[in-house]
N, C-alpha and C positions, 0 to 999 in steps of 0.2 A: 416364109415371113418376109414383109418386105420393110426395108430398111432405108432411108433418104439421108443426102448428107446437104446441106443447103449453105450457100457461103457466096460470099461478096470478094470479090479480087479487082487489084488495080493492076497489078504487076505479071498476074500471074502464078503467082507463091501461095496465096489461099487458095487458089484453085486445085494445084499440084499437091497439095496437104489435102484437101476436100477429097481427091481420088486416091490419096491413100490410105486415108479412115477408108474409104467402100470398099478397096482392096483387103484391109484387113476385116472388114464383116462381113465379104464375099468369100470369107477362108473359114467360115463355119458351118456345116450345115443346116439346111434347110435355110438359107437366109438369100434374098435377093436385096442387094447394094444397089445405089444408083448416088452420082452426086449432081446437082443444079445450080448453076448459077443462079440470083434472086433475079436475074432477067428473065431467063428461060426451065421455072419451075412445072415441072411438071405438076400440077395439083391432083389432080387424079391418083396418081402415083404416091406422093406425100399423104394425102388424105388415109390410101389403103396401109399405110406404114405404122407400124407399132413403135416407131422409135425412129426419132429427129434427131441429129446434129447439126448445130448451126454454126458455120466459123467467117471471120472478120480479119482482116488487118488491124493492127493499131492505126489508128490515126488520132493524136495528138492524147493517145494515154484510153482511148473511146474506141469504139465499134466506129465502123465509117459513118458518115450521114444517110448513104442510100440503103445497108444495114439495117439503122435502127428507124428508118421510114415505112423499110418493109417490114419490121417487125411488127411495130404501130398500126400500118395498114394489109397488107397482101397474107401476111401470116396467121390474121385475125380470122379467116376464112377460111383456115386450113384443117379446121375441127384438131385441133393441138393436144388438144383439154386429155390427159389419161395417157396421154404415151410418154414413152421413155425419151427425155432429152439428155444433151450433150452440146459442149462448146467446146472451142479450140481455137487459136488465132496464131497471128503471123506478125512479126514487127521486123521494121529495117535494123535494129541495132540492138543490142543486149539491151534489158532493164529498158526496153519501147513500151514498156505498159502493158504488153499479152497478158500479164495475168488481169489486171481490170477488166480487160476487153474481155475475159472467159466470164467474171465475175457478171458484167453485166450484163449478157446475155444468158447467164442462168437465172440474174435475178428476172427478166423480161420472161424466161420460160415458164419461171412459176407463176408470174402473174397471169401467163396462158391457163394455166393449171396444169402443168407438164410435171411428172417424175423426174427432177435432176441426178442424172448420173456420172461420177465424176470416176470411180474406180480406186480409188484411192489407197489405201494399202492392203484391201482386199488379196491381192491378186503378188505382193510381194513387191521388190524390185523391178523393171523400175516404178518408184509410185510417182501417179499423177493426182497428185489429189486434185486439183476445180477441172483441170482438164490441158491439152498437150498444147503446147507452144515454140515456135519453130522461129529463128534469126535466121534472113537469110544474108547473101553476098554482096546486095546493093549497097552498104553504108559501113559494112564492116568485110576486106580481103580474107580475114582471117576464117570467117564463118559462110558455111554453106548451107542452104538448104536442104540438101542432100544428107548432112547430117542427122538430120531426126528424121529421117524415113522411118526406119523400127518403129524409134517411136510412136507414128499416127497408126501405123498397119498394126503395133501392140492394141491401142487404142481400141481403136475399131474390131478387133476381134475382141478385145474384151467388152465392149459395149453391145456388139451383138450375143454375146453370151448372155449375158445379165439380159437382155431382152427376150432370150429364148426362156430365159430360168423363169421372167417372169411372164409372159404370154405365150409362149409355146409353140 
């Protein structure tokens, strides 16, 4: 079953977060990961996918502008409609808004007609309920990106599971 993980980076920090959601749905059986930038999507690949994850930076509390343009447009053509989605984002400094930024891209996924999957205390400790969110080192010494690794790779194996549970 194949699996996409789709995500907008400035820095680089969504990107590194976006490979390891696929790292962690690449750690389940029968599943094949891929992640893309929204520049270089493979749509073939996404289209054949039972299950989307879309992640963003904050930028100003929001998805980025290029984000939510391809949401609006490029995403629109991705036959979305019936698969399992998921979000996750990246912010410069604690309390940067990643949870909005999840929030609003799941609200945009349903309006695809996408299954929102968040994991939420299904699965125990740790829970994510909307979805996983990572501070990285640029605006705060104390915090690393590196830190929530577990966490996207929890993530991502648990969102490929719930995708095998439900499409098989």
């Amino acid at each position: 079953m194949k699996l996409a993980v789709i995500y907008d980076s400035r820095t680089g920090n969504t990107e590194k977060a976006a490979e390891w959601i696929a790292e962690g749905m690449n750690g389940v059986p029968g599943v094949e990961a891929r992640a893309f930038s929204i520049r270089s999507a493979d749509e073939a690949f996404i289209k054949d996918s039972k299950g989307v994850v879309i992640g963003s930076p904050s930028y100003c509390a929001l998805m980025t502008p290029e984000m939510h343009a391809w949401m609006l447009g490029s995403a629109m053509n991705l036959e979305l409609a019936g698969k399992l989605g998921g979000a996750f984002a990246t912010e410069q400094y604690t309390h940067g808004g990643g949870d909005l930024v999840v929030q609003s891209i799941l609200v945009n996924e349903l309006v695809l007609g996408m299954l929102c999957y968040s994991s939420g205390g299904e699965y125990g400790l740790p829970y994510i309920h909307v979805g996983p969110v990572a501070v990285n080192s640029n605006m705060e010494a104390h915090n690393s990106l590196e830190n929530y690794k577990e966490l996207f790779v929890i993530y991502g194996g648990r969102f490929a599971k719930k995708a095998t549970e439900l499409f098989g």
